[in-house]
N, C-alpha and C positions, 0 to 999 in steps of 0.2 A: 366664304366668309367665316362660318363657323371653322374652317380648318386653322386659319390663320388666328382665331382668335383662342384656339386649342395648342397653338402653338407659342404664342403669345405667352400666354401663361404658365405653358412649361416653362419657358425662361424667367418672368417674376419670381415664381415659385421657388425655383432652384435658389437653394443656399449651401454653402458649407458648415455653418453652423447651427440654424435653426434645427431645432428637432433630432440633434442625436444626442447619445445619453447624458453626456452635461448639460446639456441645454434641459433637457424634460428633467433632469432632478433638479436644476436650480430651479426651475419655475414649479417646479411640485412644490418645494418647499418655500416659495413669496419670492424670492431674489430677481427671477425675471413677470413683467406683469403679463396680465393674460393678452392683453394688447401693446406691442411694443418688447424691445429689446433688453429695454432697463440698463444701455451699458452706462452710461454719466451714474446710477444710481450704485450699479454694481463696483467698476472702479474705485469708487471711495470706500464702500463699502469693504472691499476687501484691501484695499489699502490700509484704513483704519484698523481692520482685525490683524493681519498680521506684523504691527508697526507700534502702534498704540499702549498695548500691554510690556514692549518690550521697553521701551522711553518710560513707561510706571514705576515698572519695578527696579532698572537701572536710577528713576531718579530718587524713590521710595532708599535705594542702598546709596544713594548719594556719587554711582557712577557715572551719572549723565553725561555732564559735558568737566567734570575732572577727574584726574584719578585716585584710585580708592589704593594706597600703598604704595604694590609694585604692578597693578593694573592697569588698563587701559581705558580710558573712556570711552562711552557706546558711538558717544558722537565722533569718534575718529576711526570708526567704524564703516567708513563709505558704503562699502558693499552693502552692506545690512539697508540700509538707507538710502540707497537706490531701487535696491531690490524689492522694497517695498513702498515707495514713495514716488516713482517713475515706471519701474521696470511695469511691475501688477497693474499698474490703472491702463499703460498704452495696450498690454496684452488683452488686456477687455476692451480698452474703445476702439485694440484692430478689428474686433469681429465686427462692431457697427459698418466701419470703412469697405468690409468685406461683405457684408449685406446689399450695402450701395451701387458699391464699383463694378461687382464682379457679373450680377444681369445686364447689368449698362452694359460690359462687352460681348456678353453671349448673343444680347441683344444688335449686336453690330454686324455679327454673323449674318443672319437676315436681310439686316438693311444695306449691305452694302453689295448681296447677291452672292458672297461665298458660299452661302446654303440655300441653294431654290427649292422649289418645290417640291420636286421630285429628291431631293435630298433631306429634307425637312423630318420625316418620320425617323429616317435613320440617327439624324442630329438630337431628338428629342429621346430615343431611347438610349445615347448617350448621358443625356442628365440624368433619365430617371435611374441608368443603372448605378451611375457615381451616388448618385441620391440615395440609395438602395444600401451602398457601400457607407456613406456615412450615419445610416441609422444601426449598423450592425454592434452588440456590445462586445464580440471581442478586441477591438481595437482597444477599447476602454478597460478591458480586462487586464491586458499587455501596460496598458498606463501604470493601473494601479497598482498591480505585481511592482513594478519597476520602481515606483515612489515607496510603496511600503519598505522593500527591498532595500532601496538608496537609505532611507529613516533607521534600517535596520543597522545598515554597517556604520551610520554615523553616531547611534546609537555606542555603540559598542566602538568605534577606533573615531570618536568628533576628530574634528580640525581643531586645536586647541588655542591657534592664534585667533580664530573667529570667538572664541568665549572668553578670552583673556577680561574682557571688560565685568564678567559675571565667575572670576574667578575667586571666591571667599567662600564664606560658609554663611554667609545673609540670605537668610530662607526667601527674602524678592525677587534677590540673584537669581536664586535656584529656581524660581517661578519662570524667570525668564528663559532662560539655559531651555528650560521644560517647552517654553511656548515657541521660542524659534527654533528647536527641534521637531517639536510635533504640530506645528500650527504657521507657521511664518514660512520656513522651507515646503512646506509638501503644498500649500496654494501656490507657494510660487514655480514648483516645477510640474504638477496638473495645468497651469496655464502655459508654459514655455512646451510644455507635452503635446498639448493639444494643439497648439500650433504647427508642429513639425507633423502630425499626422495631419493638421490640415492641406499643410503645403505638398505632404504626399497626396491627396488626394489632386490637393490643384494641377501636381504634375501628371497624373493619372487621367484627368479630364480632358487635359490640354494634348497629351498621349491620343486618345480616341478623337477629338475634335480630326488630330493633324493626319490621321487613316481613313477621315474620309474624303472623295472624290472633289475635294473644296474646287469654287470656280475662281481659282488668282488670274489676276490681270498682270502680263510680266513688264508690262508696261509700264504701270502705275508710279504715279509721279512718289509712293513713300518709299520705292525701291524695297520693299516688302512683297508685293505681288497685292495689296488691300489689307495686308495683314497690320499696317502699321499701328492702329489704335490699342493693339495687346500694348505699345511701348509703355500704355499710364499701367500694365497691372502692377509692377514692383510698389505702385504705390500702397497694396494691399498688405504685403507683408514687410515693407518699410520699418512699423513702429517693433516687431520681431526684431529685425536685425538692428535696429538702435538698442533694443531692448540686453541683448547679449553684451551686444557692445560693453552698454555703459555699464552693466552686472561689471564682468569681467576688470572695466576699466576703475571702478569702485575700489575692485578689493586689490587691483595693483598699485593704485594710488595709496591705499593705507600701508601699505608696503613700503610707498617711499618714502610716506613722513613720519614712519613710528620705526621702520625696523632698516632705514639707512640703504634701501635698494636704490641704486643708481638708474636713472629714464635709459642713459643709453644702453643698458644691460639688457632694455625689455623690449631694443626694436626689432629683433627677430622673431619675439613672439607675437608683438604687433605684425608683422605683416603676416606673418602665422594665420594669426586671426582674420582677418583683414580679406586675405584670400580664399579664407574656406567660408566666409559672409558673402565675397563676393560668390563664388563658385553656386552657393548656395540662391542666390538673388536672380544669376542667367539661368540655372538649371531650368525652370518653368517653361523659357522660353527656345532654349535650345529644342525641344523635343518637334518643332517646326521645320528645322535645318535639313531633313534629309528630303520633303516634302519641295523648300526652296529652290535647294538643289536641283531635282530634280525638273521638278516646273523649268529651272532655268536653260537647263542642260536641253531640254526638250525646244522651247521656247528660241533658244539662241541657233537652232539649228531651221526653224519654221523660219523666222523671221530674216534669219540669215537669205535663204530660197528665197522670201519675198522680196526685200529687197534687190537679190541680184535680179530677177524678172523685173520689176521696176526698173531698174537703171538700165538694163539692156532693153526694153521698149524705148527708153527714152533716149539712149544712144543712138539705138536704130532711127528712129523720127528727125531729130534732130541734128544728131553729127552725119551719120551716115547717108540719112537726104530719102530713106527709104520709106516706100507706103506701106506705113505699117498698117494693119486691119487694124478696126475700133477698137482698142482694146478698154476696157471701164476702169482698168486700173487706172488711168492714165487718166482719166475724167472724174473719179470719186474726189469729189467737195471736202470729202474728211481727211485724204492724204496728202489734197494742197500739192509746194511744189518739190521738189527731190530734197530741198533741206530736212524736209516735214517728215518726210519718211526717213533719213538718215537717222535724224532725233528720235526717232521710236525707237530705231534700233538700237543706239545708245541709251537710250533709256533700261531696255531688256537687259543689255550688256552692264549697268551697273547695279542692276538690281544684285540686293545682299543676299546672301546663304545664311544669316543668321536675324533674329530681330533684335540686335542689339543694336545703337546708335549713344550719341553722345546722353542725349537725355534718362536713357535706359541705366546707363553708365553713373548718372550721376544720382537718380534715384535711389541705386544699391548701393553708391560709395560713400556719399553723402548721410545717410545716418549710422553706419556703419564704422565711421573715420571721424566722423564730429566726437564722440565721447574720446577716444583716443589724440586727436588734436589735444582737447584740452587736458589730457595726462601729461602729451610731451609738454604740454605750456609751464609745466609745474619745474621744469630746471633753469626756468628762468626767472628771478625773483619780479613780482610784481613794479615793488617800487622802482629797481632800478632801471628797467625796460624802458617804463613810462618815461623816464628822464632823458635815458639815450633818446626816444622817440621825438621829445618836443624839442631835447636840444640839434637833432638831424631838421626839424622841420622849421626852427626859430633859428 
């Protein structure tokens, strides 16, 4: 009892986020509460800081939503405005999703007999070493370098189409220019950061999970071997790959209503993107494939034997007319009649080498290709759509 309930609890326990260095400096300094996660709190929170000051001082110079000469308004400014109004709040409410989701599956391990008993100690020292792995600070040392660094050279060579809107000499301007260089970018890429070391981690966990001795069923009706419940993980890092997405889709869209770029110029770089989200989405789950594999390879050769010993007893008995000895194959309740066992066999023979499926598919593509949907939608003007649309359907 107490083993299971020692084991139990390594899985609660385990997170990717609680507890490594962002997490204990935002709770050192109130952002997270001592009980709970704070992400609804935090979201806004950083939403507002990096967003808020920028909409003041653009509206303080009168940039806001017209322009200031030969300037650009902040509000045709998508990027800016996604990336702080969408992108920052999902990258904080991933980690709650990722609190939730991701014991519920280690949890599954267990209950479904991929990890018994005797396997259970070794499964357990896999959390704690990943666990181990995400409280270390050089991970977070490599972040920082890397933001300073990125802050440095835009410092010194900006994007100048991103500040056109805060191009003057209006000391609010210049507050702003200031705040989304040193304040609005570096939250936003410590949170897109720590995500990507998350996902390494996740794929580092799912690594050790797929090396050990798992008990797959080759049978099993998700043609996974039991494995099939990993298909909800993409839901973890989902709001991640929407998140890029619509970044990206933001600042291409200001592109095509301020500086004359044409949609169909950008659909190589769309599937560009498109593909290294997805690539990015299987990656986790691929690391199971050689494990499937093999199970199957193994599996298709077992069951292949059994079957032909099945049907040659039952050849013998019945076409052949011969006494055959008792055999129990022939009488086991569970294998029914030779359809029953044919069906198993087919069963084993479709089982997949990868855990990808339609749904897997549509979790990664599906927030991935939504913010790009609606960029291509932008070559097509609203009003007149709508007209073709009712006069096709009237």
């Amino acid at each position: 009892m107490d083993q299971h309930h020692g084991a139990a609890n390594a899985v609660d326990q385990f997170s990717l986020v609680r507890d490594d260095v962002f997490y204990r400096v935002q709770r050192k300094i109130g952002l997270i509460p001592a009980s709970g996660g704070g992400f609804a709190r935090r979201a806004v929170a950083y939403a507002l800081i990096a967003w808020l000051p920028l909409v003041i001082a653009a509206w303080l110079a009168g940039t806001a939503i017209e322009s200031l000469e030969d300037n650009e308004p902040l509000l045709g400014h998508i990027g800016i405005h996604v990336r702080c109004l969408i992108a920052i709040p999902l990258l904080v409410l991933a980690e709650g999703i990722a609190q939730k989701l991701i014991p519920l599956g280690l949890r599954e391990f267990r209950r479904s007999g991929l990890v018994d008993d005797a396997l259970s100690a070794r499964f357990d020292q896999v959390l704690i070493g990943v666990s181990a792995l995400r409280n270390r600070v050089a991970p977070w040392i490599v972040i920082t370098v890397f933001v300073v660094t990125w802050i440095a050279v835009l410092f010194f060579s900006p994007n100048l189409d991103e500040l056109r809107w805060a191009d003057s000499g209006n000391h609010s301007l210049s507050f702003g220019v200031w705040w989304l260089l040193l304040v609005t970018r570096p939250i936003f890429s410590i949170l897109l950061l720590a995500w990507v070391w998350r996902l390494i981690m996740l794929g580092l966990l799912l690594l050790r999970i797929a090396a050990l001795p798992l008990k797959l069923v080759p049978s099993h009706p998700d043609r996974m071997g039991g494995l099939g419940f990993l298909t909800r993980l993409p839901v973890v890092y989902g709001p991640f790959l929407f998140s890029v997405s619509a970044v990206v889709a933001g600042v291409w869209a200001h592109e095509v209503l301020y500086h004359g770029v044409m949609v169909p110029s950008l659909y190589g770089q769309i599937v560009a993107l498109l593909v290294v989200l997805a690539i990015i989405g299987v990656a986790p789950l691929l690391v199971f494939t050689p494990l499937l594999l093999r199970v199957k390879r193994q599996a298709l050769l077992d069951y292949g034997a059994f079957v032909s010993r099945h049907g040659r007893s039952v050849h013998e008995k019945w076409i052949q007319g011969k006494d055959v000895p008792d055999d129990p194959m022939l009488d086991a309740p569970e294998l029914g009649p030779v359809a029953d066992v044919q069906a198993i066999y087919q069963a084993v023979a479709s089982m997949r080498g990868v855990i990808v499926n339609k749904s897997v598919l549509l979790k990664i593509l599906l927030p991935a290709a939504l913010p790009m949907l609606l960029l291509i939608s932008m070559q097509w003007p609203l009003k007149s759509t709508l007209s073709k649309l009712l006069f096709t359907l009237l």
